[in-house]
C-alpha positions in Angstrom: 7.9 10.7 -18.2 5.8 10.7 -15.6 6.5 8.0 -12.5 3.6 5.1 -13.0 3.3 2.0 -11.7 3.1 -1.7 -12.5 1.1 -4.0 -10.2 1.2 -8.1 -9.2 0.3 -10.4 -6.8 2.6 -13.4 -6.1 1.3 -17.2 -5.6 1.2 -16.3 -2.1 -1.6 -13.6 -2.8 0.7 -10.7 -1.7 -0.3 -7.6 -3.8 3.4 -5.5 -4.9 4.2 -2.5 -7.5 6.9 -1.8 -8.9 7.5 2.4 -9.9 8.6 2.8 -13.8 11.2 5.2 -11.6 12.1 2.5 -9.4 14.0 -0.4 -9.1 12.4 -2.2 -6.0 9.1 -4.2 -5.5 7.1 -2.3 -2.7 4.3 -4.5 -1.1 0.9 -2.7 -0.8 -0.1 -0.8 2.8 -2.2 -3.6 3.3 -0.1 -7.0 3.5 -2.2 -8.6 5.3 -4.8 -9.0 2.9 -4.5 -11.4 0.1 -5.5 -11.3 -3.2 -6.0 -13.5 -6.7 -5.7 -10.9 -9.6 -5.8 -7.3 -10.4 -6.6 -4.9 -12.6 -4.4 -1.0 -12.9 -5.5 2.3 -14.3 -3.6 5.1 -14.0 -5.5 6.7 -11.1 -6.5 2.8 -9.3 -6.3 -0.8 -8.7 -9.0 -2.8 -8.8 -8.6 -6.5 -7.2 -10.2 -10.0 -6.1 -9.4 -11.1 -2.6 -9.5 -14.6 -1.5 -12.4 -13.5 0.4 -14.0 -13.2 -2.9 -14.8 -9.3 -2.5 -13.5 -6.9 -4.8 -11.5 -3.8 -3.5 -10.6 -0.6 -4.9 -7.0 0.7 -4.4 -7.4 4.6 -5.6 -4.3 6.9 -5.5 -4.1 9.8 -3.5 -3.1 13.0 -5.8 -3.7 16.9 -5.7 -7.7 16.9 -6.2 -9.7 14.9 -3.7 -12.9 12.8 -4.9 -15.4 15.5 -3.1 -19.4 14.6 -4.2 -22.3 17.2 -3.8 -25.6 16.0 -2.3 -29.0 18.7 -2.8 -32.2 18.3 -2.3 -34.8 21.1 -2.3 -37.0 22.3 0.3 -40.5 23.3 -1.1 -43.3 25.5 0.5 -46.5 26.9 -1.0 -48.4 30.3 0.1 -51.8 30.3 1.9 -53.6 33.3 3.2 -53.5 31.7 6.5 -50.0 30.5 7.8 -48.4 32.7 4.1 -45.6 30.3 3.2 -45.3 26.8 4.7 -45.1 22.8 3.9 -48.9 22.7 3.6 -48.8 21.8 0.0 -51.5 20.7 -2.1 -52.0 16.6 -3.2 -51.0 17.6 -6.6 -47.9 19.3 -5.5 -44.3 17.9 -5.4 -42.9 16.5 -2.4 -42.2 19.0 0.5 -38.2 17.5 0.1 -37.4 16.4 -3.3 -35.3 16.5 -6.1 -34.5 19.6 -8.5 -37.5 17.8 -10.7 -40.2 17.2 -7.6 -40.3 13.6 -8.8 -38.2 12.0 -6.4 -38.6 12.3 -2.7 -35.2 13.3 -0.8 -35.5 14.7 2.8 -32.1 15.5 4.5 -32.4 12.1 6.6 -32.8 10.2 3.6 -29.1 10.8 2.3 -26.2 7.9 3.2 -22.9 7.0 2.9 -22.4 4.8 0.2 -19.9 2.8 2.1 -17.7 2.7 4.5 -14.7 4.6 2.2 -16.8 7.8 2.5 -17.1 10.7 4.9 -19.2 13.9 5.5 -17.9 17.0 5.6 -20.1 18.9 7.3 -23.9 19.5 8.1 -26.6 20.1 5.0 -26.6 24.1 4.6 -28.3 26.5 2.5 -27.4 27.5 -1.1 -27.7 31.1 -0.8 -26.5 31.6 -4.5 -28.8 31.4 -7.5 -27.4 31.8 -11.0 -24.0 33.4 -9.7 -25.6 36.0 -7.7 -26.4 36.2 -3.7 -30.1 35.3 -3.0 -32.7 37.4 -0.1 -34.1 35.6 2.7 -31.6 32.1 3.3 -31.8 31.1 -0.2 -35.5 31.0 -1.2 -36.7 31.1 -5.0 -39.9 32.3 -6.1 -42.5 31.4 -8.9 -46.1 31.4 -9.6 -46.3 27.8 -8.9 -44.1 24.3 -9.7 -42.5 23.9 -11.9 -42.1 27.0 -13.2 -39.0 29.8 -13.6 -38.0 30.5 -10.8 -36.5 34.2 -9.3 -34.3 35.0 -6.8 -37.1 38.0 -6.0 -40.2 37.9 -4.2 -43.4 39.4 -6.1 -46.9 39.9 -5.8 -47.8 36.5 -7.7 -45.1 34.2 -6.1 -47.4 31.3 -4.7 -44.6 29.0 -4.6 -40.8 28.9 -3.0 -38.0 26.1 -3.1 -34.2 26.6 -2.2 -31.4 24.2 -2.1 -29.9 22.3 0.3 -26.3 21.1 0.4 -24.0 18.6 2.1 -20.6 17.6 0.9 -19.2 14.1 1.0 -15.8 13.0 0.2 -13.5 9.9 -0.3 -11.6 9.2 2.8 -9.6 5.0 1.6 -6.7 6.5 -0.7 -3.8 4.3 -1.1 -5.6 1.6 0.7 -7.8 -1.0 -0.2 -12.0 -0.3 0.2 -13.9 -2.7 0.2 -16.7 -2.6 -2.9 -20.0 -2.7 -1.3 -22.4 -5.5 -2.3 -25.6 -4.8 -3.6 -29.0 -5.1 -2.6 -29.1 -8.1 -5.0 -26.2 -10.6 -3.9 -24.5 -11.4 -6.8 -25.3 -15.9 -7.6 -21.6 -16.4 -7.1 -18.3 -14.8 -6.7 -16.2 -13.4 -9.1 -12.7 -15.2 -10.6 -11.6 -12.3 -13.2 -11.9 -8.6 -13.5 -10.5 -6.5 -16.1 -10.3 -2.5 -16.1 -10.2 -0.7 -18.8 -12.3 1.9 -21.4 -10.9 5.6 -20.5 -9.6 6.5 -23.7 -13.8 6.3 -25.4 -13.8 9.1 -27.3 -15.3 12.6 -25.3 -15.7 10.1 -22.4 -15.7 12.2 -19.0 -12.6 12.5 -17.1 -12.3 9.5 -14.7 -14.8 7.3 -16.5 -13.8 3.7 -16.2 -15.3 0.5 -17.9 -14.7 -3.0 -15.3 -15.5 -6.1 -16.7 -15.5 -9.0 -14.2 -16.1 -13.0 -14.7 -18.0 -14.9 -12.2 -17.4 -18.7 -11.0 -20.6 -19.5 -13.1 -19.4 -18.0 -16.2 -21.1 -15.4 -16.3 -20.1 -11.4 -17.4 -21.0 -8.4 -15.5 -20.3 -5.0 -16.2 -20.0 -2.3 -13.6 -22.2 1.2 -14.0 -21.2 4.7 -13.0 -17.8 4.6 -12.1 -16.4 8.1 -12.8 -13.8 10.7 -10.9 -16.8 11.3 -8.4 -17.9 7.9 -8.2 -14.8 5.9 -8.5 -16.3 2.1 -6.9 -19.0 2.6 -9.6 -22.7 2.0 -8.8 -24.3 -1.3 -9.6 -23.1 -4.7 -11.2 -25.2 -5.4 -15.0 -25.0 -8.6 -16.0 -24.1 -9.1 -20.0 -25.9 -12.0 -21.8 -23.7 -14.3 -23.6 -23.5 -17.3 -25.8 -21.8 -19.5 -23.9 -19.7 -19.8 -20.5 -16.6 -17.2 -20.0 -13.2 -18.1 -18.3 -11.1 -15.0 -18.1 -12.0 -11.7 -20.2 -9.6 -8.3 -20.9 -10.8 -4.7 -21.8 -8.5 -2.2 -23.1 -7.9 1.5 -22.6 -10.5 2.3 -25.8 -13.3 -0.4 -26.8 -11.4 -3.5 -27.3 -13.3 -5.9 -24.9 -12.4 -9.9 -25.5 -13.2 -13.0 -23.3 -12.2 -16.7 -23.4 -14.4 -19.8 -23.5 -14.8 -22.4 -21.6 -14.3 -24.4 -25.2 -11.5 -22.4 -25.7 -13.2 -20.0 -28.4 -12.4 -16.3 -27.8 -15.2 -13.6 -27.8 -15.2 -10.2 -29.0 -17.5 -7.4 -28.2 -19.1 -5.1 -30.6 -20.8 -1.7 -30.4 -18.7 -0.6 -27.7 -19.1 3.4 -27.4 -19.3 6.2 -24.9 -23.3 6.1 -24.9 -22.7 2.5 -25.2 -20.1 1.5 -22.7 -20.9 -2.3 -22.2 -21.5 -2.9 -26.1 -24.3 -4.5 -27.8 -23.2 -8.0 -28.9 -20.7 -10.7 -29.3 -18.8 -12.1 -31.9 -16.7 -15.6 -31.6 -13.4 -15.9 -33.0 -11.6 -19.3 -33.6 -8.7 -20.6 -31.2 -5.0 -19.8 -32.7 -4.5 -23.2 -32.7 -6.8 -26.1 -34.2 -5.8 -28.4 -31.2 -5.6 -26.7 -28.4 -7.8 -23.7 -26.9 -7.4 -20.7 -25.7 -6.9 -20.1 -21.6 -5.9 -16.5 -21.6 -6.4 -13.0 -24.0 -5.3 -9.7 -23.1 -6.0 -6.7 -25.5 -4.6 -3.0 -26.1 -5.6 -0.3 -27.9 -4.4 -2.0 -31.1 -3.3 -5.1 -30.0 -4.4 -8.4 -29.2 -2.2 -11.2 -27.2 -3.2 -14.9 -26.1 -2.5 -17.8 -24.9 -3.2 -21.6 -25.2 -3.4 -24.4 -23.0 0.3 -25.1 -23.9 1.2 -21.7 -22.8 2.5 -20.6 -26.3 2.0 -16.9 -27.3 0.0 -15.7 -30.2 0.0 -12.8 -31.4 -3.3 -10.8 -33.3 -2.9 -9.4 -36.5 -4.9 -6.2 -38.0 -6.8 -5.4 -34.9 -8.1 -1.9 -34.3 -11.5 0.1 -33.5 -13.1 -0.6 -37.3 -12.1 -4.4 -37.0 -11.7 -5.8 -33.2 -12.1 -9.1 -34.7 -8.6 -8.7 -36.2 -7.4 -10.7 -39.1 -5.3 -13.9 -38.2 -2.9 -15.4 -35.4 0.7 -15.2 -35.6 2.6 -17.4 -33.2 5.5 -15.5 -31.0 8.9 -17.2 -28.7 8.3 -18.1 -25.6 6.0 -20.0 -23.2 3.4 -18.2 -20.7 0.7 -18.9 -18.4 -0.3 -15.1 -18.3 0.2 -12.1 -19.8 -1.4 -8.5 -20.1 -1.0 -5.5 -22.4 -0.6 -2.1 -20.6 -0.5 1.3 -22.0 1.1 2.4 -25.2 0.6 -1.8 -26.4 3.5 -2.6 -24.0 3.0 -6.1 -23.3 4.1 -7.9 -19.8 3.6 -11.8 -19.3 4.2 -14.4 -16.7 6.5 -17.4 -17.6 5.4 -21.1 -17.2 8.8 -21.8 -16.4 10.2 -19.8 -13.8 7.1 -17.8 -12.6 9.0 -14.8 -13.4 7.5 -11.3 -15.1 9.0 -10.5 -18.4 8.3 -7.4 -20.4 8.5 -7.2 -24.1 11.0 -5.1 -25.3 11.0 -3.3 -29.0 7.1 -2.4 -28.9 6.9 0.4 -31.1 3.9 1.8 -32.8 5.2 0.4 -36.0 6.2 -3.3 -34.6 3.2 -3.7 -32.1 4.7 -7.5 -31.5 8.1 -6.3 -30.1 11.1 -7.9 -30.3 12.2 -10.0 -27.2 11.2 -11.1 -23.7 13.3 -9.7 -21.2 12.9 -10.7 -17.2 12.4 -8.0 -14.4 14.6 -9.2 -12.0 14.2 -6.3 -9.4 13.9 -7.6 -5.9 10.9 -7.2 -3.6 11.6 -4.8 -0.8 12.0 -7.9 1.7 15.0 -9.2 -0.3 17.2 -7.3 0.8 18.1 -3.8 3.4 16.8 -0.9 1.6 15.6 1.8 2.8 11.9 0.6 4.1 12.9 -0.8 7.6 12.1 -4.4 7.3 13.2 -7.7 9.2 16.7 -7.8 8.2 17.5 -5.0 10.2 16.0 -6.7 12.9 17.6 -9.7 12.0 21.5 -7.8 11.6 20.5 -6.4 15.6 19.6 -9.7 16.5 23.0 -11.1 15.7 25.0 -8.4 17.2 23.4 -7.7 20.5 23.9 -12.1 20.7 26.2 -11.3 23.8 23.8 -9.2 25.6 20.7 -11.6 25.0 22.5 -14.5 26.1 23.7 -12.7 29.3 21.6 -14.5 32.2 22.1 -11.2 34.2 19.8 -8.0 34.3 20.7 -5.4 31.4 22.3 -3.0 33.6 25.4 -5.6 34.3 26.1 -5.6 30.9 27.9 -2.4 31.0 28.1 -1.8 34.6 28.4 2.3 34.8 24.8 4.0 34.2 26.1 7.8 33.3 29.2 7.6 31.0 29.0 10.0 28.8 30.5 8.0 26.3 29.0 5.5 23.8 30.6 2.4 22.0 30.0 2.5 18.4 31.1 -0.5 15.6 30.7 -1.1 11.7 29.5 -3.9 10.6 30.4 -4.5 6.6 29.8 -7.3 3.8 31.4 -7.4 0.6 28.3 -9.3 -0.1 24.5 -9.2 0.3 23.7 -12.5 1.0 26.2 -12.8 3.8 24.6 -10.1 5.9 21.1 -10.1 5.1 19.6 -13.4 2.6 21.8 -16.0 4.4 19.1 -19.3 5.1 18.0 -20.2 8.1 19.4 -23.5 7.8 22.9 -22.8 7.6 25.7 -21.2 10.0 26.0 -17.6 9.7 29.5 -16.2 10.1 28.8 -12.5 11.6 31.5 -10.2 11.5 32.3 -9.4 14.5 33.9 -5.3 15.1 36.9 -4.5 17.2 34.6 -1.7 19.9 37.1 0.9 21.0 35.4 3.3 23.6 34.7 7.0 22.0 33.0 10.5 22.9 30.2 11.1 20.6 32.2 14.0 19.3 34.5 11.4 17.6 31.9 8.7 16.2 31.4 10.0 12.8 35.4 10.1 12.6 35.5 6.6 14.3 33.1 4.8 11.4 34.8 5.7 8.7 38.5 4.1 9.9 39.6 1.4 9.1 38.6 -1.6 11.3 40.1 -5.4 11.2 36.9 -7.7 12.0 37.2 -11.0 13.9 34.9 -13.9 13.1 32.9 -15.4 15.6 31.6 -18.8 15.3 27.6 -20.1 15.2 26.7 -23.2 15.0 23.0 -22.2 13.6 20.2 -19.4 13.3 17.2 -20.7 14.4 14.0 -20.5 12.8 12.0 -16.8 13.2 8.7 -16.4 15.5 6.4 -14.8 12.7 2.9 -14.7 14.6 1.5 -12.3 16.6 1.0 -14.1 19.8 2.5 -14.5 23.7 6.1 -15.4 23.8 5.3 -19.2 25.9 8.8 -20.2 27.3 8.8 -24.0 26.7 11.4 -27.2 27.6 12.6 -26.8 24.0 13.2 -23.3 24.1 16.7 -22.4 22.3 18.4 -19.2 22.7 18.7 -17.0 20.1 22.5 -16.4 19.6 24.0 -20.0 20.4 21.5 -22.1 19.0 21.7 -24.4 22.4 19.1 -25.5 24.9 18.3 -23.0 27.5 16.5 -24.1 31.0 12.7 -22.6 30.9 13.6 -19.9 33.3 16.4 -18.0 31.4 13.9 -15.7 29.7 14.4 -14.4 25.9 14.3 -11.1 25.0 11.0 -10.1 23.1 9.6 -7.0 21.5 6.8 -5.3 23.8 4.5 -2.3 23.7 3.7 -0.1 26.1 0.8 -1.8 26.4 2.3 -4.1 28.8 0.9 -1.5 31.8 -2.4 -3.7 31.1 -0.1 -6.9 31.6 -0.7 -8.9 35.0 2.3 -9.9 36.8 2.2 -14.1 35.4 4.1 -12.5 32.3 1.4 -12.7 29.2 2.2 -10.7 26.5 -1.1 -9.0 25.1 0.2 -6.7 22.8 -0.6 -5.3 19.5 2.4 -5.1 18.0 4.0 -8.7 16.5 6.5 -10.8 19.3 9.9 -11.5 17.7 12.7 -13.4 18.7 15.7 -10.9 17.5 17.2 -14.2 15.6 14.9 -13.2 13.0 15.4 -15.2 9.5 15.0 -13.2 6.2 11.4 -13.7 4.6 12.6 -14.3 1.8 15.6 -17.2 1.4 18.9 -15.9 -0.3 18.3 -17.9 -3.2 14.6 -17.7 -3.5 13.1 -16.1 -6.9 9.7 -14.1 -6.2 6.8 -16.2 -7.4 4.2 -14.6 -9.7 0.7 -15.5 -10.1 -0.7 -12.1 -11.9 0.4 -8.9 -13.6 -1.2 -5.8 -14.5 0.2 -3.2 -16.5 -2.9 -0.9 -17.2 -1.7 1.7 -15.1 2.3 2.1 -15.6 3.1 4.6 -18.8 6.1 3.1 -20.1 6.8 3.6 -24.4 10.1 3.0 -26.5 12.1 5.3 -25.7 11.8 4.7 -21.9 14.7 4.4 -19.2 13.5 1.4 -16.9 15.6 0.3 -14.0 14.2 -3.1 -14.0 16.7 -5.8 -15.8 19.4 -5.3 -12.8 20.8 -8.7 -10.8 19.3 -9.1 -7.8 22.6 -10.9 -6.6 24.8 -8.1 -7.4 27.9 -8.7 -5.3 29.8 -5.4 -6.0 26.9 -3.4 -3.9 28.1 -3.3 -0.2 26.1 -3.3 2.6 26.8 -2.0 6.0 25.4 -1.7 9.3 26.9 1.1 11.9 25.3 0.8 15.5 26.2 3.1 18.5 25.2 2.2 22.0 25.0 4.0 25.6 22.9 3.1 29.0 20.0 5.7 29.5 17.1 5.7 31.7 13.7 5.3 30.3 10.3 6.6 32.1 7.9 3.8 32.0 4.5 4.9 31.3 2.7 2.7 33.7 2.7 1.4 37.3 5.0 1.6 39.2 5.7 5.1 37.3 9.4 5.3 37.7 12.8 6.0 35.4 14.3 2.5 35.2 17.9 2.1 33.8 18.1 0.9 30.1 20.7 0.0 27.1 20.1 2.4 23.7 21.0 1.3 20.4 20.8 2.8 17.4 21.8 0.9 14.4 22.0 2.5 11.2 22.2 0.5 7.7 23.1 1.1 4.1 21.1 -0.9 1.2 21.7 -2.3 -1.8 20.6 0.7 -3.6 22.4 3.4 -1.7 19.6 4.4 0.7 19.9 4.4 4.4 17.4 3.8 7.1 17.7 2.6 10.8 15.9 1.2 14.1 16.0 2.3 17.7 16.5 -0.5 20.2 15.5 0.5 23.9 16.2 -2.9 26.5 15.2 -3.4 30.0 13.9 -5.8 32.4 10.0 -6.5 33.1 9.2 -8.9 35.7 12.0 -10.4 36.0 12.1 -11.2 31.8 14.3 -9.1 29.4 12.6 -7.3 26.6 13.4 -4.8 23.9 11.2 -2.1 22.4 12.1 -0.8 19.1 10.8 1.9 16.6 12.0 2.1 13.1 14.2 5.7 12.2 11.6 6.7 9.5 8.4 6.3 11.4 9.8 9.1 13.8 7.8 12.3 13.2 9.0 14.5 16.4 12.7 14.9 18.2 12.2 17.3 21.4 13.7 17.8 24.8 11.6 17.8 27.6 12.1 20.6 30.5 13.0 18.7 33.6 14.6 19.8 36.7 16.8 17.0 37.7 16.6 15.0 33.8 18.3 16.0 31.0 15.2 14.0 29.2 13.5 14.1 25.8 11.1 12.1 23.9 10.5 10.3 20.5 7.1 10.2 19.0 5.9 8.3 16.0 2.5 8.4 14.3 0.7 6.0 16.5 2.2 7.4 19.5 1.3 10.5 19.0 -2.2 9.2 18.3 -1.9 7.4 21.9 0.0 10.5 23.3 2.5 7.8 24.3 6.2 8.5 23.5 9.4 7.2 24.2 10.9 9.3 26.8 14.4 8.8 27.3 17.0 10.4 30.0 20.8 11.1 29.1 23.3 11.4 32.0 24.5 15.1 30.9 22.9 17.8 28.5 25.5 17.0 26.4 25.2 13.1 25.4 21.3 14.0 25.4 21.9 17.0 22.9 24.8 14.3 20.7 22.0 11.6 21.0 19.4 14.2 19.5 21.6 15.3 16.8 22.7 11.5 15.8 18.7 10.5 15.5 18.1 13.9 13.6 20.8 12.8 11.1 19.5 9.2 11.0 16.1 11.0 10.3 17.1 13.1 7.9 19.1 10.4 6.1 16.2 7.6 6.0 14.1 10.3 4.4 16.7 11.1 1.7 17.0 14.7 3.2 21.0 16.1 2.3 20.7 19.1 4.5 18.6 22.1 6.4 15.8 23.4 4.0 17.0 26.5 2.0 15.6 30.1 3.5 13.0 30.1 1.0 11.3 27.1 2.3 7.8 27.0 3.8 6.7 24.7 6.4 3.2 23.1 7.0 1.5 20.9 9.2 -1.6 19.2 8.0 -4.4 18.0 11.4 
């Protein structure tokens, strides 16, 4: 089976998906956006932000969306200038369409938004009917329209030849922005449903979107196909009477809910039909109490009713959409959706938790039992995405450094050992290492540090170590917004949880931005200010809330192997965190350009699930205040040594430094601790990246620009 996904938003408006492979709730690229619902298909995500624009989330795979723009070039013969753009008042435009009806010079032609790019300049066709043309591409004929040849003769009073320029889309795996059209819509949208790609003989990548407006109102979208994936231009659909929340399913089941609590259906839906002809009400499944929500399949219909029970449709399919009578199912929901192959997903009123509907078969469409997806969200937890617990687990043990009133270099007074100090950090339980609440003392295992040559550290973290617990009184709360770190009367520092006097600066995370920074100690960076006290996002306790689920995009049937019913409080999992440490020198990038002495830190950490990831940790001193840069293990791209005459140097790029041709250059006392050091962060590379070893001799290797 084919890895697919399932998407929600929680009641915070944070947008997650879950792989039908996985067993981990990734949040979208784009957290800082928030949304209300969503809508899956197996090749996008459609969704309503609370800025009350729709986006488009379409997945990057093998074949790119690449569009062809023409237009044709026309020119008639005269005895006096033979062929030229002189053309006669009857004739078609000089740049037009293949037709001559529609005028299209090259200048003419834009971007439909911002998600697209060109590829190149127009250029000539210089093929006509599979064979090479004469003279750049021109077409004879006695006059237009008429047949056209790829040879000039005596009678040929009239050329054309084609013009093309190639355009392609650019936001994969990302959320674009859907244009708004000329005509602004009366008022925004509150639901949107995908669906319609299993019409019969309906082109590949042919979508239908539904979407509900504050007013009540329907509107179908136009032209949305592989080339054209954000569609063309909203329709809107008459109806009888004012619309709530509507669903449309992969074939031509379309249904909406009333404000009255009445349920539409849609009729005459077909592939030269797509948005149907008319509407047909169906009663409420219960007398008393209407209907708030309806989701639909290719066979199947589901709803809801203002007491959030479930009902299920009977005898629904493409010769009767109206179905034949309610059945009423376990359980109480405030949402639910049908994905593909009928498997149903809902939303409990109870504990805001997904459940899936297990025993949906082909011959019981109604299933047999809810059961919850209890997977946790990849903040939950150390996994291998590099999130704020491992700041938080650094945080905790470099307390003794941070609280140190001194510079960084009189924490370990000899720049230039060779050797590094290394120490395991274990839990026998998650919560104590990484979900452990802010407002409660955290007991942090603290590791007996014997002194060892990097030749020895792998040896040293697997024996056995006796850990001595170290008393705190409190964790303080984590600074979450990306703004100056202000040092205030009630500042508290980060390890002890006590009053510190103003000028006993904390350590904070900086870019190297800060050659910008004027000497009164403003922190203007782009990158978010942290204390390394970080709490958890999420609470050790706390359940993800959901708000909205779509399941129109992840393939799951009967017979498939899902990883998503395990505890998310499974004690038996252990978590570790290893962290090695030696003094370097580090070449700072702006003025005064100089190598200033700095303490390196590594720290590598196992997850719940058996993955491993890790963070570099670089501190110094910057006007007098101690700061810390860090870059997370699987955002480094490049390991290389730099050639240096009196440095045994080498530098660490990621992504965006390599766009700002910025790395971390780093300088080791001896070739050897740099070449251990290199070898350690290519393991820790290697392992974040779930790579067991060198690539076999038949391996190729490519770099894309």
């Amino acid at each position: 089976m084919p890895v697919s996904l399932l998407w929600a938003v929680d009641v915070y408006g944070r947008v997650y998906s879950l792989s039908t492979g996985g067993g981990l709730w990734e949040q979208c690229r784009d957290a800082h956006m928030e949304f209300k619902r969503v809508t899956a298909a197996q090749q996008c995500c459609w969704g309503i932000a609370c800025d009350n624009n729709i986006y488009l989330n379409l997945h990057a795979s093998d074949l790119p969306v690449r569009y062809q723009e023409e237009t044709y070039e026309n020119q008639r013969w005269n005895p006096v200038d033979s062929f030229s753009d002189r053309l006669l008042p009857s004739d078609r435009w000089q740049w037009s369409d293949v037709t001559g009806l529609q005028h299209q010079p090259l200048d003419g032609f834009l971007l439909p938004s911002d998600s697209w790019e060109w590829e190149g300049d127009w250029h000539v066709d210089e093929n006509f009917e599979g064979e090479p043309t004469e003279k750049v591409g021109w077409t004879y004929a006695i006059d237009f329209p008429a047949y056209y040849t790829k040879d000039k003769k005596w009678n040929s009073c009239v050329r054309r030849r084609r013009w093309l320029r190639y355009r392609r889309f650019r936001s994969m795996d990302t959320w674009a922005k859907i244009p708004p059209q000329q005509t602004t819509l009366p008022d925004p949208f509150s639901d949107i449903s995908c669906g319609g790609w299993e019409i019969n003989e309906e082109p590949r990548g042919r979508l239908s979107l539904w979407a509900v407006s504050l007013q009540g109102k329907v509107w179908f979208r136009e032209g949305i196909y592989h080339l054209n994936p954000e569609g063309s231009v909203w329709e809107e659909v008459s109806l009888p009477g004012e619309v709530i929340q509507i669903s449309c399913g992969p074939g031509d089941l379309v249904w909406a809910v009333l404000w009255e609590g009445q349920l539409l259906v849609r009729e005459g839906v077909s592939r030269d039909c797509p948005k149907g002809t008319s509407w047909v009400t169906v009663d409420s499944p219960s007398p008393d109490v209407g209907a708030t929500h309806v989701a639909v399949g290719v066979n199947v219909v589901w709803a809801l009713t203002k007491d959030n029970k479930v009902w299920f449709r009977r005898g629904i399919n493409s010769h009767n959409p109206c179905g034949s009578g309610w059945i009423n199912m376990v359980g109480e929901m405030i949402m639910i959706n049908v994905g593909l192959n009928d498997q149903v997903l809902a939303i409990s009123s109870e504990d805001r938790a997904v459940y899936f509907r297990q025993g949906v078969t082909s011959s019981e469409l109604s299933g047999k039992t809810w059961r919850a997806i209890t997977v946790p969200r990849d903040g939950d937890r150390s996994h291998s995405s590099a999130s704020a617990s491992s700041l938080q687990s650094a945080g905790i043990y470099f307390c003794g450094e941070v609280r140190a009133q001194s510079a960084v270099s009189d924490v370990e007074s000899e720049r230039g050992s060779t050797d590094g100090a290394t120490g395991l950090v274990t839990s026998s339980s998650p919560e104590s290492l990484v979900d452990a609440p802010t407002d409660q003392p955290v007991e942090t295992p603290k590791p007996h540090i014997p002194k060892v040559t990097s030749d020895s550290f792998i040896s040293e973290l697997v024996s056995d170590r006796e850990p001595a617990k170290t008393s705190r009184e409190e964790t303080p709360p984590a600074v979450l917004e990306e703004e100056p770190l202000a040092v205030e009367e009630d500042l508290k520092d980060p390890c002890a949880g006590v009053a510190i006097p103003p000028q006993d600066p904390q350590w904070c995370n900086v870019d190297l931005e800060e050659a910008q920074i004027q000497q009164t100690g403003l922190v203007l960076d782009s990158w978010p200010t942290y204390t390394l006290a970080m709490e958890d996002p999420y609470g050790a306790d706390e359940r993800p809330l959901w708000a909205w689920v779509s399941g129109g995009g992840c393939n799951v049937d009967s017979h498939s192997q899902l990883n998503w019913f395990n505890s998310m409080n499974a004690s038996s999992i252990e978590q570790s965190v290893w962290v090695k440490k030696g003094t370097m020198q580090w070449w700072r990038d702006w003025k005064p350009y100089k190598w200033i002495d700095v303490h390196f830190a590594l720290e590598q950490f196992s997850g719940a699930e058996g993955n491993k990831d890790g963070i570099l940790f670089i501190y110094y001193n910057f006007y007098e205040e101690k700061k810390y840069l860090h870059a997370f293990v699987n955002d480094v791209t490049i390991l290389v040594p730099v050639l240096n005459d009196s440095k045994h140097s080498f530098a660490i790029y990621t992504p965006e430094r390599t766009k700002q041709r910025w790395p971390i250059r780093l300088s080791a006392a001896t070739e050897l601790e740099m070449q251990d050091w290199l070898a350690l962060l290519s393991v820790s590379c290697c392992d974040s990246r779930g790579i067991p070893g060198p690539p076999s001799k038949q391996a190729a290797c490519m770099l894309s620009l």
